[in-house]
MARPA-175066 format. One record per residue: x, y, z of N, C-alpha, C in turn; residue in one letter. Coordinates in Angstrom, 1 decimal, padded with zeros to 4 digits. Layout:
BEGIN
REC       nu       nv       nw      cau      cav      caw       cu       cv       cw   residuo
REC        X        Y        Z        X        Y        Z        X        Y        Z         a
...
//
This chain:
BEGIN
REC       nu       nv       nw      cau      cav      caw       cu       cv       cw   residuo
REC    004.1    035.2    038.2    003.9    036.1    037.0    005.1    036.1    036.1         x
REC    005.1    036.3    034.8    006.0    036.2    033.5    006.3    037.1    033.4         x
REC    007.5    037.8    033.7    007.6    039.2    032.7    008.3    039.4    031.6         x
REC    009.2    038.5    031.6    009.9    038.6    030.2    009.4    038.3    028.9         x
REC    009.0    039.2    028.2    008.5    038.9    026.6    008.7    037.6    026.2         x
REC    009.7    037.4    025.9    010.2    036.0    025.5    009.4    034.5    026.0         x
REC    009.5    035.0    027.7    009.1    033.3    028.5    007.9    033.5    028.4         x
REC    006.6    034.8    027.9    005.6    034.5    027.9    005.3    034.1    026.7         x
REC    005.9    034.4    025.6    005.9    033.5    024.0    006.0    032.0    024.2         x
REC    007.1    031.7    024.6    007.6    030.5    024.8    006.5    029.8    025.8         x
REC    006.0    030.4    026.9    005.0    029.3    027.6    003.7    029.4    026.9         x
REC    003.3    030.4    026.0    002.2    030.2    025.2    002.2    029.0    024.3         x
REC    003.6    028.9    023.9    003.5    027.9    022.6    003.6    027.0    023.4         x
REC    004.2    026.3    024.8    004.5    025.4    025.5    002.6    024.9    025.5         x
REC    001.7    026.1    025.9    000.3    025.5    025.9   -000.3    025.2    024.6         x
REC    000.0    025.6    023.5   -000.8    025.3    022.4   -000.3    024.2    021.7         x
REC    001.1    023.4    022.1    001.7    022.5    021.5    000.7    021.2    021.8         x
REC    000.6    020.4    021.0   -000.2    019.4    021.2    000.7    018.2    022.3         x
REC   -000.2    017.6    023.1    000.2    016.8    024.2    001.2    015.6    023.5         x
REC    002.0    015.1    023.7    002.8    014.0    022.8    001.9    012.5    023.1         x
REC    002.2    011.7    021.8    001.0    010.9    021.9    001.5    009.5    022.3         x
REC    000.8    009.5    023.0    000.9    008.0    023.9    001.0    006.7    023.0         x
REC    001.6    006.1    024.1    001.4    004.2    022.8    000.0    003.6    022.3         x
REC   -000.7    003.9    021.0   -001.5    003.1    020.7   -001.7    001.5    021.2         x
REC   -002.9    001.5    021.8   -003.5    000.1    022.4   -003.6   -000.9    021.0         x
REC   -002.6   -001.5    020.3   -002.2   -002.1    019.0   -002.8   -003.7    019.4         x
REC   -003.3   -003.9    020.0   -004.7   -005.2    020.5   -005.6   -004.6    019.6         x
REC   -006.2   -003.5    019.7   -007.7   -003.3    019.4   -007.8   -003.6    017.8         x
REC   -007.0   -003.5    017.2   -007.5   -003.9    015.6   -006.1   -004.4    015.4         x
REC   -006.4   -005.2    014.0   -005.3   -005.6    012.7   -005.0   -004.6    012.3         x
REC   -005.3   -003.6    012.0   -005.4   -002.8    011.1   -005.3   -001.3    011.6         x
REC   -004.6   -000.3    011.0   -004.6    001.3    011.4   -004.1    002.1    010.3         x
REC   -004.8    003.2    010.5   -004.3    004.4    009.3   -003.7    005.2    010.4         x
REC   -002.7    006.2    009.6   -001.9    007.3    010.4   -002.4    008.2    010.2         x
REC   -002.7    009.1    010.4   -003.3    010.3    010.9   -002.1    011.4    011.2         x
REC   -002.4    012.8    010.3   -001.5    013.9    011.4   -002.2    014.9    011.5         x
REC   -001.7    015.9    012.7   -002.7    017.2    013.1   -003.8    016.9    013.6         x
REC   -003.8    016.3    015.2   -002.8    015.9    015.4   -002.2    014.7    015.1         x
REC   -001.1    013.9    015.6   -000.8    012.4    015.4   -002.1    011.1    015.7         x
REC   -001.8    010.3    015.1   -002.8    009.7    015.8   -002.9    008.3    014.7         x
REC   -003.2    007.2    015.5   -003.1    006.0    015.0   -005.1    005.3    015.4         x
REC   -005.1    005.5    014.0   -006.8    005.4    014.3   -007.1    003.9    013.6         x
REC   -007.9    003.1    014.7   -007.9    001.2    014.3   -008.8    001.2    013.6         x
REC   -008.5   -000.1    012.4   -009.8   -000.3    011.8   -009.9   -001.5    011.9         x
REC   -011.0   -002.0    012.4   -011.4   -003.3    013.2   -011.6   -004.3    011.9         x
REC   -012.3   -003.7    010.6   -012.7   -004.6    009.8   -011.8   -004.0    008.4         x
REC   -011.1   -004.8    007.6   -010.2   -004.6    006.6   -011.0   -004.6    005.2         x
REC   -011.1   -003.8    004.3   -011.8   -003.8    003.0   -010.9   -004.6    002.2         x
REC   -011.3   -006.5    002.0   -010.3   -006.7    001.1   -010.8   -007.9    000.4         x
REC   -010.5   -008.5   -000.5   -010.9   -009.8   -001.3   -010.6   -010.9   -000.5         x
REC   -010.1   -011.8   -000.4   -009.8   -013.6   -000.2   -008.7   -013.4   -001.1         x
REC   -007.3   -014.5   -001.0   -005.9   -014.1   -001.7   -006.3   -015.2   -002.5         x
REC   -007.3   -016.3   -002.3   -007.4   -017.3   -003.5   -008.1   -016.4   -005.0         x
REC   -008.8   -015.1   -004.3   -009.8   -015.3   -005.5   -008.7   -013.8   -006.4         x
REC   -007.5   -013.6   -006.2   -006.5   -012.8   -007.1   -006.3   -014.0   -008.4         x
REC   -006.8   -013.6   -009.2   -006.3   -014.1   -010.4   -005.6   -013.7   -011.4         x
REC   -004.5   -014.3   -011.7   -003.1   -013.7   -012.9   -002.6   -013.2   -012.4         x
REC   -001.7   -013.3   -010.7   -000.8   -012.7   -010.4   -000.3   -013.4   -009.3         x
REC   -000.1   -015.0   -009.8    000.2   -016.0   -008.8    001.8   -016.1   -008.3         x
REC    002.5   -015.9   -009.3    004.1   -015.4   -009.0    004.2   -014.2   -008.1         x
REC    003.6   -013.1   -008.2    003.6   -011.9   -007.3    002.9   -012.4   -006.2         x
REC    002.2   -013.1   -006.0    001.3   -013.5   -005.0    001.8   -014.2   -004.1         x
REC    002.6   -015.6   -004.3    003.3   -016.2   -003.8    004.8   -016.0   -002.8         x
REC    005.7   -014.6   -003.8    006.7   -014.1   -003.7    006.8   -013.2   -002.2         x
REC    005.2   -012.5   -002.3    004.9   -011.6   -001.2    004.2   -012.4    000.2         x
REC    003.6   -013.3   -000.3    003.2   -014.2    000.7    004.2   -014.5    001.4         x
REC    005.0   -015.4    000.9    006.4   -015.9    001.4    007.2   -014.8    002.2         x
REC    007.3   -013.7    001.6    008.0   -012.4    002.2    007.2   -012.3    003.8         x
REC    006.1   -012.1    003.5    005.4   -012.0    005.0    005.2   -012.7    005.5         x
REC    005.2   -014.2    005.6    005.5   -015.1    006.2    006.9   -014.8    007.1         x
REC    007.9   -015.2    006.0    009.2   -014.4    006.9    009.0   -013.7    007.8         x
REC    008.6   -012.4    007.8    008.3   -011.2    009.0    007.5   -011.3    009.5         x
REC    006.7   -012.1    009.9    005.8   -012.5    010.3    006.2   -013.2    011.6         x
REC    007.4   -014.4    011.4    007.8   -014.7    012.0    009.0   -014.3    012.9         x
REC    009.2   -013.4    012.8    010.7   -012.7    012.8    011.6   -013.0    012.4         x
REC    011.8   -013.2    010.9    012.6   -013.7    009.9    012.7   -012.5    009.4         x
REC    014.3   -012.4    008.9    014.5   -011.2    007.6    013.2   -011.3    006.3         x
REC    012.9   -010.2    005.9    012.3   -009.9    005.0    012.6   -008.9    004.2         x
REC    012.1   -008.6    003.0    012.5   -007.4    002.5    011.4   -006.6    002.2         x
REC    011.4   -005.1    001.9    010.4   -004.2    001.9    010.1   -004.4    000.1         x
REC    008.8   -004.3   -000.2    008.8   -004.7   -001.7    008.0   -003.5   -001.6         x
REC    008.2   -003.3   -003.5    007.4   -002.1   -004.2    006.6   -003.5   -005.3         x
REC    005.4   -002.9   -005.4    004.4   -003.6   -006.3    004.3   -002.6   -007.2         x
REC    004.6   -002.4   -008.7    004.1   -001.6   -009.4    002.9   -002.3   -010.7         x
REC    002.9   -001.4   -011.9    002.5   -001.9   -013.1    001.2   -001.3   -013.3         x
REC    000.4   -002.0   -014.0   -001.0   -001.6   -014.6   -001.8   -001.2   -013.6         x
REC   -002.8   -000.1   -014.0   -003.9   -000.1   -012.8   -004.8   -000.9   -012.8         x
REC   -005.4   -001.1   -011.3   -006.4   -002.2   -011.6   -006.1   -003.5   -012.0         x
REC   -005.1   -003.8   -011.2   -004.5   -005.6   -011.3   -004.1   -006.0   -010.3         x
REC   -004.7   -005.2   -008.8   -004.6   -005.8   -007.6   -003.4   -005.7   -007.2         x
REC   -002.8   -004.8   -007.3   -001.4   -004.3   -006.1   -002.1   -004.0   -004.9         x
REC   -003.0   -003.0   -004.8   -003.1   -002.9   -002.9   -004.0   -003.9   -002.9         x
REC   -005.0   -004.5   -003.3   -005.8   -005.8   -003.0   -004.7   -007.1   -002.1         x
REC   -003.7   -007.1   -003.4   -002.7   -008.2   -003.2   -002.0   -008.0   -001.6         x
REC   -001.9   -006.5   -000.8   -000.7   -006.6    000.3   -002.1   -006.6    001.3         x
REC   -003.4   -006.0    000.7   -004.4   -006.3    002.0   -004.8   -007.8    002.3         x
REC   -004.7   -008.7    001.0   -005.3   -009.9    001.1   -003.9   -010.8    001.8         x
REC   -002.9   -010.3    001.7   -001.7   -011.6    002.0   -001.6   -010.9    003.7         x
REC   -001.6   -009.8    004.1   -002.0   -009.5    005.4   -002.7   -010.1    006.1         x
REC   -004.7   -009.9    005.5   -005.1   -010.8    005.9   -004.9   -012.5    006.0         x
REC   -004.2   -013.0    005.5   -003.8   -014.4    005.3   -003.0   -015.2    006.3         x
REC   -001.7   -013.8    006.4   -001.0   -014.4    007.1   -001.3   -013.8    008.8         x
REC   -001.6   -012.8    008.7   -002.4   -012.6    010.5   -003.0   -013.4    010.6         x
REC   -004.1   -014.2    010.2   -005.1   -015.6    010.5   -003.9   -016.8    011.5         x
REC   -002.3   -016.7    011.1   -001.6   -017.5    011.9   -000.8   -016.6    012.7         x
REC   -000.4   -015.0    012.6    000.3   -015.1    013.2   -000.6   -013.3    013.7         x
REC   -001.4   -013.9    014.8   -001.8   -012.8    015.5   -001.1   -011.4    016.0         x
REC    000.3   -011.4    015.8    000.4   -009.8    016.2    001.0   -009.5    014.7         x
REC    000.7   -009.8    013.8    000.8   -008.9    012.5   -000.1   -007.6    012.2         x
REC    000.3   -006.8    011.9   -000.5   -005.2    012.0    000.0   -005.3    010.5         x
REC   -001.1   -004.1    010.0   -000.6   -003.6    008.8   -001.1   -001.7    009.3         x
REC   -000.5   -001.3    008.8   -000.9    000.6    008.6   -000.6    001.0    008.1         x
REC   -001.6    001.8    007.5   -002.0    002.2    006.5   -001.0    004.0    006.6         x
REC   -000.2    004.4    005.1    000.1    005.8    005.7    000.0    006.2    004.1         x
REC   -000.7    007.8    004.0   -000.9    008.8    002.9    000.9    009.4    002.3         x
REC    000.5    009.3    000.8    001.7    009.4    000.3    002.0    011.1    001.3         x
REC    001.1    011.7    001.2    001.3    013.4    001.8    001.6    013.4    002.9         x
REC    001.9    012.3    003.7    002.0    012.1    004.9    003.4    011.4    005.3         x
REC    004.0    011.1    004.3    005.5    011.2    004.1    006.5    012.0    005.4         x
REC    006.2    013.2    005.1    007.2    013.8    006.3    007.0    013.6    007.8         x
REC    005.9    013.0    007.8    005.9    012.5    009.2    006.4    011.3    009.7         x
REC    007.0    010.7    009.1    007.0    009.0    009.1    007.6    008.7    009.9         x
REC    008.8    010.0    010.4    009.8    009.3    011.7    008.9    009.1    012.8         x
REC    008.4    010.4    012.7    007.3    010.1    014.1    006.5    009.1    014.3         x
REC    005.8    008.6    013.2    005.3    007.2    013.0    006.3    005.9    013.7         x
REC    007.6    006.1    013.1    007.9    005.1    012.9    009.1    004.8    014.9         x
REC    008.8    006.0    015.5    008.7    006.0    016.7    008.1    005.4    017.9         x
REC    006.8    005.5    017.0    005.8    005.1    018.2    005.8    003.4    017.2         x
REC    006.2    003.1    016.6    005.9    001.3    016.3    007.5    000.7    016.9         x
REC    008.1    001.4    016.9    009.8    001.0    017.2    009.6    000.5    018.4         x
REC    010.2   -001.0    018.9    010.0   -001.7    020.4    008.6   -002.1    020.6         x
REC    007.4   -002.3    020.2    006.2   -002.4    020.1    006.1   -004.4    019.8         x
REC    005.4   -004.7    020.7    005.5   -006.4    020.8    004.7   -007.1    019.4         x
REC    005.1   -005.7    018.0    003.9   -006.5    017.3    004.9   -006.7    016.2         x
REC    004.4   -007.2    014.6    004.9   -006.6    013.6    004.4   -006.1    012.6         x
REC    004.4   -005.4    012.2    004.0   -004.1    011.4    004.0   -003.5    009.4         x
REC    003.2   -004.0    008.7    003.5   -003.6    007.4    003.1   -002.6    007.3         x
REC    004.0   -001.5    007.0    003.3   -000.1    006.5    003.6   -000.1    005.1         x
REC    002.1    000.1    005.1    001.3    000.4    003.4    001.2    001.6    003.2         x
REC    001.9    002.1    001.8    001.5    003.3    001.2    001.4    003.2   -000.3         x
REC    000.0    003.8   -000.3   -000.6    003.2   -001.7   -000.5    004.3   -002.6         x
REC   -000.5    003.5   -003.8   -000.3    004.5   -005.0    000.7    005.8   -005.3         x
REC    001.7    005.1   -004.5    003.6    006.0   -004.5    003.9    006.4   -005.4         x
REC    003.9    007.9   -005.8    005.1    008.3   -006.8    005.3    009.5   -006.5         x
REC    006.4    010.2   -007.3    006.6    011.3   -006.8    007.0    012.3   -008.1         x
REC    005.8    013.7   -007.8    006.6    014.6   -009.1    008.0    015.2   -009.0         x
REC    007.2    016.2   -010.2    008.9    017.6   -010.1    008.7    018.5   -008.9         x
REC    009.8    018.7   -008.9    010.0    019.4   -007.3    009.6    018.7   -006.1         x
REC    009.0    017.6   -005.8    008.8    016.8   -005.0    009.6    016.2   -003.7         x
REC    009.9    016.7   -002.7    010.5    016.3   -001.5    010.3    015.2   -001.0         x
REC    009.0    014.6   -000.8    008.9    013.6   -000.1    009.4    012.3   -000.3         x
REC    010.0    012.1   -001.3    011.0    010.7   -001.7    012.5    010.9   -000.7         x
REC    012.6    012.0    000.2    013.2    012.4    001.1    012.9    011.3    002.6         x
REC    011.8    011.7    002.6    011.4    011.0    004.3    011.4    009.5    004.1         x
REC    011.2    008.9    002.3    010.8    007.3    002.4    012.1    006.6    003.1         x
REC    013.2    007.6    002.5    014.2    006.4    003.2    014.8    006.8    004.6         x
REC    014.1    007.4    005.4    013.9    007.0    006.5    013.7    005.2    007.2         x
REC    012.2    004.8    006.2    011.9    003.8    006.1    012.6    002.8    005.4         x
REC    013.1    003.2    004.2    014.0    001.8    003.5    015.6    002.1    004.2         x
REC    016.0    003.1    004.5    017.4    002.8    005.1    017.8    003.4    006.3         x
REC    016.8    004.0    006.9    016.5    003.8    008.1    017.6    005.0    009.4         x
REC    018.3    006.1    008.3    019.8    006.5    009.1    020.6    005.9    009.6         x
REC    021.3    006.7    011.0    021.8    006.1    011.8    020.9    004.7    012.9         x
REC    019.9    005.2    013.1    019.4    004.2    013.8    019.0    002.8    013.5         x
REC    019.0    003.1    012.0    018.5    001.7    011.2    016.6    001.5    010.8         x
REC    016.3    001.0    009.9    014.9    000.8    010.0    014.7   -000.4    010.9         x
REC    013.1    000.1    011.9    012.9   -000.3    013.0    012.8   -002.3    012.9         x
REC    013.6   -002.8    013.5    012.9   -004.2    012.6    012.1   -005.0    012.8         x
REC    010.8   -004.8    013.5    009.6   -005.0    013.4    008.7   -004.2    012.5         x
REC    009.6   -003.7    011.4    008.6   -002.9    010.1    009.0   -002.9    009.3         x
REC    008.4   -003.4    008.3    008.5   -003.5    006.7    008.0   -002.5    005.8         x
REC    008.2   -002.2    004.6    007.5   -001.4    003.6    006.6   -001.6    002.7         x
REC    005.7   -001.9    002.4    004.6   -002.2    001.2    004.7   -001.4    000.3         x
REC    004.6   -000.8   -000.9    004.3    000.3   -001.6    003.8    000.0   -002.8         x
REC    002.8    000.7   -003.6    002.0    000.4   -004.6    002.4    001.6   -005.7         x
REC    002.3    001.2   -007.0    003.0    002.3   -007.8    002.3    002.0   -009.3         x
REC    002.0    003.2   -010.1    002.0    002.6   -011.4    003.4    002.7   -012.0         x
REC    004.0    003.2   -011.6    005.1    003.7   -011.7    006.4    003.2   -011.7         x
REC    007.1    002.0   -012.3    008.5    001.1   -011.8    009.6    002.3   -010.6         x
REC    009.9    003.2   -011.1    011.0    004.0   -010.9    010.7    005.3   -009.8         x
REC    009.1    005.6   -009.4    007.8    006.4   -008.8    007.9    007.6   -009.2         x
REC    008.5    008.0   -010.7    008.4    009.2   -010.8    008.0    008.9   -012.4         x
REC    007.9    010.2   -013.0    007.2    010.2   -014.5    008.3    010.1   -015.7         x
REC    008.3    009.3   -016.5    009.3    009.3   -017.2    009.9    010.3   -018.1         x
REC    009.0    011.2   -017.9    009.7    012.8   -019.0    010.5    013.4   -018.0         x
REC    010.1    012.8   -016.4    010.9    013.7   -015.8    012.3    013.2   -015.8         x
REC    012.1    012.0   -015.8    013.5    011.4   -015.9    014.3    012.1   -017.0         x
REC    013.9    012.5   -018.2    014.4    012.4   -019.7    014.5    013.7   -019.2         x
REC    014.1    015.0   -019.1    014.1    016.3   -018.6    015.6    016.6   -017.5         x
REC    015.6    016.0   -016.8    016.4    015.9   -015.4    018.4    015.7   -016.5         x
REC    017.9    014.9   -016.7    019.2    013.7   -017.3    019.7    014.9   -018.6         x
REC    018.5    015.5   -019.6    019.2    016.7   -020.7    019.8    017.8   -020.3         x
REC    019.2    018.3   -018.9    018.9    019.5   -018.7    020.5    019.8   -017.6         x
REC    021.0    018.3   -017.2    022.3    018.5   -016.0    023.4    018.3   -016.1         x
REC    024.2    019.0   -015.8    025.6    018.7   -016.1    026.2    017.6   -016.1         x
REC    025.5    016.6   -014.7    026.0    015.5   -015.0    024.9    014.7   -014.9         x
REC    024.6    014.5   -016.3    023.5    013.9   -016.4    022.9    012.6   -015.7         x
REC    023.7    011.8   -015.4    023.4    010.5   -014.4    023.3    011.1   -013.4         x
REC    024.2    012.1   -012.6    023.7    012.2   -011.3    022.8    013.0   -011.0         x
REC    021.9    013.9   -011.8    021.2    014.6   -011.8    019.8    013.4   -011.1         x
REC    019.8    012.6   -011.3    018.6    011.6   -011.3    019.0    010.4   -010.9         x
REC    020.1    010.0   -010.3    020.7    009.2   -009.8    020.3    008.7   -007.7         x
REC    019.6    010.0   -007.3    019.2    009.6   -006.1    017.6    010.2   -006.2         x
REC    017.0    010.5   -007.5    015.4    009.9   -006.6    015.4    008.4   -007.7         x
REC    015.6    008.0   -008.7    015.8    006.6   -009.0    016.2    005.7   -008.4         x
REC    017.5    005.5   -007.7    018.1    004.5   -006.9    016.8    004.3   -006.0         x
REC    016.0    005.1   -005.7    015.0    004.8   -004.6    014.3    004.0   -004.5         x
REC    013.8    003.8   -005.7    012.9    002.3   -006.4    014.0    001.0   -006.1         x
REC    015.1    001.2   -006.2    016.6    000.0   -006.3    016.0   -000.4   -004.3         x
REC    016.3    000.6   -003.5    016.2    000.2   -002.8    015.0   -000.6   -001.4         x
REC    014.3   -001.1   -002.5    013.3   -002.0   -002.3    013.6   -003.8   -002.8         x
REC    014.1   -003.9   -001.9    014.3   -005.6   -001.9    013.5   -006.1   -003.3         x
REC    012.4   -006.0   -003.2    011.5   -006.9   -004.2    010.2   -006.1   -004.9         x
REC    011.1   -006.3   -005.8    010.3   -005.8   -007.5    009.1   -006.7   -007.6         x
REC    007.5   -006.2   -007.6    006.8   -007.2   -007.7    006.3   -006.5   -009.5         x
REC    006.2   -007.3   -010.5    005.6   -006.4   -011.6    004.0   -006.6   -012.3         x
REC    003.3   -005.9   -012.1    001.5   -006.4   -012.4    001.9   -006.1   -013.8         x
REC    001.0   -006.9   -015.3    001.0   -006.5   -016.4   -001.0   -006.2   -016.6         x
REC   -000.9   -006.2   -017.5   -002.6   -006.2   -017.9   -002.6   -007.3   -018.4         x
REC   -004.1   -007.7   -017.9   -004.9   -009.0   -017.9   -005.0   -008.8   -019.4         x
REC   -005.0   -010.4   -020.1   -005.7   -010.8   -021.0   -007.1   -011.4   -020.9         x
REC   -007.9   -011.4   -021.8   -009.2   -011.3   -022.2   -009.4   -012.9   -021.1         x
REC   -008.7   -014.1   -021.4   -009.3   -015.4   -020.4   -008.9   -015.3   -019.1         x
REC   -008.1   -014.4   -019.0   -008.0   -014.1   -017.5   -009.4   -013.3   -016.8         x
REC   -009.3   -012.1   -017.4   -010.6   -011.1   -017.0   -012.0   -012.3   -017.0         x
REC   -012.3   -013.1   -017.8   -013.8   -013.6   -017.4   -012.8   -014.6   -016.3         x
REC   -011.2   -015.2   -016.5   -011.2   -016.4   -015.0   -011.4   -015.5   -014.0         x
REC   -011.5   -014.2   -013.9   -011.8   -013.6   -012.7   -012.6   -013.3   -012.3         x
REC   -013.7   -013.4   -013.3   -015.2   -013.2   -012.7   -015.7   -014.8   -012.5         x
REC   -015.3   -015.0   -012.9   -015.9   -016.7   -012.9   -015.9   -017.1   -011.3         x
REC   -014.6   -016.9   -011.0   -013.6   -017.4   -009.7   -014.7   -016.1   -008.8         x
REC   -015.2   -015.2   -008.6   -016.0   -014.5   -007.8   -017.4   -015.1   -007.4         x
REC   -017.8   -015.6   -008.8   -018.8   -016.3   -009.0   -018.6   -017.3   -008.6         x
REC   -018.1   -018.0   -008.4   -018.0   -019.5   -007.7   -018.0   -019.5   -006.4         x
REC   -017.2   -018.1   -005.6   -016.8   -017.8   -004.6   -018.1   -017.3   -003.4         x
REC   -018.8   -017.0   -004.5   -020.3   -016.0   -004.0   -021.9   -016.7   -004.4         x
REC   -021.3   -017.9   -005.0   -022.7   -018.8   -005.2   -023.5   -018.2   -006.0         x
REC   -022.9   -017.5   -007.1   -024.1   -016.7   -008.3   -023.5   -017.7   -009.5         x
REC   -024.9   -018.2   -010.0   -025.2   -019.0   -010.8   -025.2   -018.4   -012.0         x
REC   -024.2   -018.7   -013.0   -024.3   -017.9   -014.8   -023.9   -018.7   -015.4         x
REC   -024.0   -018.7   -016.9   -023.9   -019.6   -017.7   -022.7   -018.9   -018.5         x
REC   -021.7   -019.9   -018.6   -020.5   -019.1   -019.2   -020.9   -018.4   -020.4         x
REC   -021.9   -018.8   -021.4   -022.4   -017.8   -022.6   -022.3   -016.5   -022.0         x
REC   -023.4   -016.3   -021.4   -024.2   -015.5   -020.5   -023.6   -014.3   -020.1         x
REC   -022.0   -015.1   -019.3   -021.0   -014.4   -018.7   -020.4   -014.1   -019.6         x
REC   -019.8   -014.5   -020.4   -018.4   -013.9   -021.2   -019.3   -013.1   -022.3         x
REC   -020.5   -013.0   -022.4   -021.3   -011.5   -023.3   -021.6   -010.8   -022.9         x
REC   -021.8   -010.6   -021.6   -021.8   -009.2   -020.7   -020.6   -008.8   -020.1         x
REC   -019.8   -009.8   -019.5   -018.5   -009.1   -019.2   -017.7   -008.8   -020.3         x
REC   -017.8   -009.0   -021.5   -017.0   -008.5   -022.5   -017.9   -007.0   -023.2         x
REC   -019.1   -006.9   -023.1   -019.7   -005.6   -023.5   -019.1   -004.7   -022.2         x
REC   -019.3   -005.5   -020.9   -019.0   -004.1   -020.0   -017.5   -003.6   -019.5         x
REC   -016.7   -004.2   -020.4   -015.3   -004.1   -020.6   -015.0   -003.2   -021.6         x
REC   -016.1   -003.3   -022.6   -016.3   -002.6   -023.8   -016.4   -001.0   -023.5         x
REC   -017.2   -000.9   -022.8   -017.6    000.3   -022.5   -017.0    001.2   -021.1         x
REC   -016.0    000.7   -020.6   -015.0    001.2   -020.3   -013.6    001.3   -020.7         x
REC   -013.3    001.0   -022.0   -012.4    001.0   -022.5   -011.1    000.4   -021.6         x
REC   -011.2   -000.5   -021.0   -010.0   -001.5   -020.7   -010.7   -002.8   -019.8         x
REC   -009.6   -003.2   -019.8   -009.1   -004.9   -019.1   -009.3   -004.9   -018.2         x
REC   -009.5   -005.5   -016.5   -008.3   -005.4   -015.3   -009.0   -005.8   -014.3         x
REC   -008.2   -006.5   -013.5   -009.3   -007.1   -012.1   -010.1   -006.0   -011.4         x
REC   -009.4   -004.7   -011.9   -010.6   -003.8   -010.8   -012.0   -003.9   -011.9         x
REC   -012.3   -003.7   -013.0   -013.1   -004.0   -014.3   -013.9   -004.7   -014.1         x
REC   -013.2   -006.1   -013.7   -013.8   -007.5   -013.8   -014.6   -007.5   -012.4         x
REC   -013.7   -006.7   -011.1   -014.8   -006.8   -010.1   -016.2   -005.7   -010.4         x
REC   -015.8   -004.9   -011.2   -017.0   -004.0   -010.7   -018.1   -004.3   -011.6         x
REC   -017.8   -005.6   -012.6   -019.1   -006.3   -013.7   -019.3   -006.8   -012.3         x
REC   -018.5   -008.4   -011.6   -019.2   -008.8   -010.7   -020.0   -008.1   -009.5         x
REC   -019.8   -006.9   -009.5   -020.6   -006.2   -008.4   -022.1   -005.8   -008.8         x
REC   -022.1   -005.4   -009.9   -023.2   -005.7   -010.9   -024.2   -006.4   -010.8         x
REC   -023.3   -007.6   -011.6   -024.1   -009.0   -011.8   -024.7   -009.1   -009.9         x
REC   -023.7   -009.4   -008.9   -024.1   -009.3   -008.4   -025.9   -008.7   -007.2         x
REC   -025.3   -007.4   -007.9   -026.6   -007.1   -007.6   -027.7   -007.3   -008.1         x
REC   -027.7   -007.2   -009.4   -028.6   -008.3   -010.3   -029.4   -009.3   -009.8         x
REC   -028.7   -010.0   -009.3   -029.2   -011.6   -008.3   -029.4   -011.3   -007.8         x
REC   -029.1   -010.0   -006.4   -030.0   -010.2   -005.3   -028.8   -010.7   -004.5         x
REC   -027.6   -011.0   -004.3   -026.9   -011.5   -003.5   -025.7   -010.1   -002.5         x
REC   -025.7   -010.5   -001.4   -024.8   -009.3   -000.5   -023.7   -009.8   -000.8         x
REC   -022.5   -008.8   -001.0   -021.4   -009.1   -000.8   -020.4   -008.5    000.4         x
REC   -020.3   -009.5    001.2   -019.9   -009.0    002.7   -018.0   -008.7    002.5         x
REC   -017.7   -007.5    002.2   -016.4   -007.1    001.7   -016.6   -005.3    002.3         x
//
C-alpha cells in the first residue's frame, strides 16, 4: 500500500501514461502517416498519386528531385528540398510520384507522411525512424508558418538536426506556397516594428535557406494546361478531338477563375466521367 500523497500521484500518472511505442513493422507498406495522441505510425498500403511521366511543365523540378532521391535512395548524400510556388502545379503530386518511381528500384524507400500541427512532435518521430534498415522521406505538405507561430521551432530538429545530427536515413520534402513559409506583411511588419531590423526576422527566414534545394512551381500557361489534359488522355485511353478538348477545357478554366494542373485534372476527371471510363488513382 502507498501512503505518501506524492507516490500515489506519481504512480497514477505512471498508469495513465501511454505505453511507449514499439518499432513499426516498416515492411507492411511504402507508405505512413504520423499520428499523435497517441503516437503511432499508421501504413498506407496504396499511395494517392499520378504517374511522374504524366507531370507536365515542371520537367526541371522533376528531374532535380528525382535525381535527389535517387541519391538517398541509395545511400548517397542528398539534400532536403522545399517545393514552393503556385497552387495547383503539383508540388505534393511531384514528391508522391518521384517516391513512387524510385521505390519501384529501390525497395526499402518509405515516404511519411507528417501534419504541419504535428511539428512538435517530430523528435519523437524522428526516433523511432533513427537506425531503421529503411530510408525514409518525410513529407510535410503545404508548410508555412504565421505570427506568433512556434512550430518553425521543431522543423530544424529536422533540417539541422542538434547535437545528434539529422538522422541519415531521412530527408525532408516540404510543400509551400510560400518561398520564405511565412506571409510577407509579416516579414515587412517584423523588420519596421524592431530594433534591429534584420535580426528581428533573420531566424524564421534563414529557415527556408536551410533547405538544400529550392524547387520553384510558376503557373501554367494556356498550351501547357490543355498539354496536360491531353497527356491524361492519352494515358487513360479517352478519345477527344483536340477542337473538342481545348473548348471545354478552356470554358471550364473559365469558370473557375484560374490555370493549373490541379484545374486541368479535375476537367479530366469530368471528361472522364463523361466516357464512362475508371480512373484507378
Amino acid at each position: 500500500m502507498i501512503d505518501d500523497p506524492m507516490d500515489r500521484i506519481a504512480a497514477a500518472l505512471e498508469r495513465m501514461a501511454p505505453a511507449p511505442l514499439g518499432a513499426p513493422e516498416f515492411s507492411a507498406a511504402p507508405a505512413f502517416v504520423w499520428h499523435v495522441g497517441p503516437d503511432r505510425l499508421e501504413p498506407v498500403t496504396s499511395v494517392s498519386r499520378v504517374a511522374l511521366d504524366l507531370l507536365v511543365g515542371v520537367d526541371r523540378s522533376r528531374e532535380t528531385l528525382l535525381a535527389n532521391t535517387r541519391q538517398f535512395a541509395a545511400g548517397l548524400p542528398a539534400n532536403n528540398a522545399l517545393l514552393w510556388g503556385a497552387r495547383g502545379m503539383g508540388k505534393s503530386s511531384l514528391v508522391k510520384a518521384v517516391h513512387g518511381a524510385v521505390h519501384a528500384v529501390h525497395d526499402s524507400l518509405r515516404i511519411v507522411e507528417l501534419q504541419r500541427d504535428d511539428l512538435p512532435s517530430v523528435g519523437r518521430l524522428l526516433n523511432l525512424l533513427r537506425g531503421a534498415p529503411y530510408r525514409f522521406i518525410l513529407f510535410c505538405d503545404d508548410l508555412s508558418f504565421g505570427h506568433d507561430d512556434a512550430h518553425y521551432k521543431s522543423l530544424k530538429a529536422v533540417l539541422d538536426g542538434g547535437i545528434e545530427g539529422r538522422p541519415e536515413n531521412v530527408v525532408l520534402y516540404a510543400t509551400s506556397n510560400r518561398r520564405h513559409l511565412m506571409p510577407r506583411d509579416m516579414i515587412e511588419n517584423e523588420r519596421g516594428s524592431a530594433i534591429n531590423p534584420s535580426e528581428a526576422v533573420e531566424e524564421k527566414v534563414s529557415l527556408s535557406d536551410r533547405f538544400g534545394l529550392w524547387l520553384g512551381f510558376h503557373a501554367c500557361d494556356q498550351d501547357q494546361y490543355l498539354a496536360m489534359i491531353r497527356g491524361y488522355c492519352d494515358a487513360y485511353g479517352i478519345a477527344i478531338d483536340d477542337r473538342s478538348l481545348r473548348a471545354e477545357a478552356i470554358e471550364w478554366q473559365a469558370t473557375r477563375g484560374s490555370r493549373s494542373g490541379r484545374v486541368a485534372w479535375q476537367y479530366f476527371t469530368d471528361l472522364a466521367g463523361r466516357k464512362g471510363v475508371a480512373l484507378g488513382v
